[in-house]
C-alpha positions as a Markdown table, in Angstrom:
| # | Residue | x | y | z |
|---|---|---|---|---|
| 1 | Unk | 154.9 | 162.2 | -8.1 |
| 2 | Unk | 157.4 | 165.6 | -7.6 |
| 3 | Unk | 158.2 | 167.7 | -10.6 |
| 4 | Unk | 159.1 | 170.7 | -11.6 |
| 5 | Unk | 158.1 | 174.0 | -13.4 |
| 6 | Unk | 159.6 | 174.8 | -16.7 |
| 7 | Unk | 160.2 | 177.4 | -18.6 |
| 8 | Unk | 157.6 | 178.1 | -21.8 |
| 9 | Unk | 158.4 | 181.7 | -22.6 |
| 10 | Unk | 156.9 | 183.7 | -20.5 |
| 11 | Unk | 154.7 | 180.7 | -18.4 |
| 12 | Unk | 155.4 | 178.0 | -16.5 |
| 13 | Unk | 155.0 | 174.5 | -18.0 |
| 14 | Unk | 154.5 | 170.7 | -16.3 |
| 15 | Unk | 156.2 | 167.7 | -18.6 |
| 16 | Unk | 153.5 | 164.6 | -17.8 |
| 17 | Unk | 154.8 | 161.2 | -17.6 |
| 18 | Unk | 153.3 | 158.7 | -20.8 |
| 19 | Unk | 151.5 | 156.8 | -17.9 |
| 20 | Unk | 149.9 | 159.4 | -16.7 |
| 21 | Unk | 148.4 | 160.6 | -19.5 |
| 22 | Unk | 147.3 | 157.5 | -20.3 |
| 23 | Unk | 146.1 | 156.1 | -17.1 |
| 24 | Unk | 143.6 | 160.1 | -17.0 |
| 25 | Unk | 142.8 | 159.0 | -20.5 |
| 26 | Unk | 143.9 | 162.3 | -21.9 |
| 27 | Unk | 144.1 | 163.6 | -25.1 |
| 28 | Unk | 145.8 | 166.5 | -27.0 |
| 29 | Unk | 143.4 | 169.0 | -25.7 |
| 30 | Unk | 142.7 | 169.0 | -22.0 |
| 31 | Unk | 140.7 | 171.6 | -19.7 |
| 32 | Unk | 142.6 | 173.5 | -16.9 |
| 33 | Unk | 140.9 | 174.2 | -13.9 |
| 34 | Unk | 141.3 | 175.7 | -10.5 |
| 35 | Unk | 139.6 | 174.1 | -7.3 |
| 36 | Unk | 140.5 | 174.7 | -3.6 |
| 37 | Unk | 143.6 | 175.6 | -4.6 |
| 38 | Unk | 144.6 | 172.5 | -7.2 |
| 39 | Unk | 144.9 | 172.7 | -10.5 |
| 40 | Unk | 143.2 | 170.2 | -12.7 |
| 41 | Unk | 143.7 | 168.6 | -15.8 |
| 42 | Unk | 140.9 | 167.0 | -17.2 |
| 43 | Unk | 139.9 | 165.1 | -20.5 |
| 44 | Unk | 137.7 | 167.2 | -22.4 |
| 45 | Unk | 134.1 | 165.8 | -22.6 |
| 46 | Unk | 132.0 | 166.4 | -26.1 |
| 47 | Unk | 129.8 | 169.0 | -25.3 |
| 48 | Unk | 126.1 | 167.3 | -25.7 |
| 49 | Unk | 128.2 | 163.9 | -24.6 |
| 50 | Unk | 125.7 | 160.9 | -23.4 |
| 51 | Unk | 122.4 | 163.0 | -25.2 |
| 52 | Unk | 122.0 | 160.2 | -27.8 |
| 53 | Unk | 121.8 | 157.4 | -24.9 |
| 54 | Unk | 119.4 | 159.3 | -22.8 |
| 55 | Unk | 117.1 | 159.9 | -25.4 |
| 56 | Unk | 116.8 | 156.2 | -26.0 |
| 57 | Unk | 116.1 | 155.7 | -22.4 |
| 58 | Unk | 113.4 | 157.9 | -22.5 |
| 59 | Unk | 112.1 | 156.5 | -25.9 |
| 60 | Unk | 111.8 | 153.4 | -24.0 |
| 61 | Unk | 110.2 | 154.5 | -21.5 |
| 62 | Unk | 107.5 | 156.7 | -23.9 |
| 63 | Unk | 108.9 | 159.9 | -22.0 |
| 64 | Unk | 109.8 | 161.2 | -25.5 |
| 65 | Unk | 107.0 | 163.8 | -25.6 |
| 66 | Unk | 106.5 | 167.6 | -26.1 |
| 67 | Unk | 106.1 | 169.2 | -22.8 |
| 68 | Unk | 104.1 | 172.4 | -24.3 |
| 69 | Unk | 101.4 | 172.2 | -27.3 |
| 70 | Unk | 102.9 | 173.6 | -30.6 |
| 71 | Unk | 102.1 | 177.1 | -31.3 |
| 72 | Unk | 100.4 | 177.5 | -34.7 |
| 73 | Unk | 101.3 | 179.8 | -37.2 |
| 74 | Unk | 101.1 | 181.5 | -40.2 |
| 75 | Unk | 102.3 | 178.5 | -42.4 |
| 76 | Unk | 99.7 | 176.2 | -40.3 |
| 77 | Unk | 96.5 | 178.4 | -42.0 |
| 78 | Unk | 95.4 | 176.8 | -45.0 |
| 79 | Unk | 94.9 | 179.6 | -47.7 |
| 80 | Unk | 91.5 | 179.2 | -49.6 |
């Protein structure tokens, strides 16, 4: 699809089709991005997005465990 640059002050602005945006499953907030020369809009993913799933996967598979032992400290000493 051709368009064309418009005028936003002092930058350049893109008007995006309804279908588009819906079909890139955007939102109001997007992330802009340079690569080989494109720019991309992309959907902004949640930051820790997916973390709750993978930690059930490894829950089932009993990979929940710490990978150093805990460091003791002062509030592990039982005072006498």
């Amino acid at each position: 699809m051709k368009t064309r640059l418009i005028r936003v002050g002092n930058s350049r602005g893109v008007r995006l089709p309804k279908s588009l945006i819906k079909a890139a499953g955007l939102t109001d907030d997007v992330e802009l991005r340079v690569r080989d020369g494109v720019i991309v809009i992309a959907r902004v993913t949640p930051v820790r997005s997916g973390w709750a799933e993978a930690a059930r996967q490894m829950r089932a598979r009993d990979e929940d465990r710490l990978l150093d032992l805990p460091t003791p400290t002062r509030f592990d000493k039982r005072s006498t």
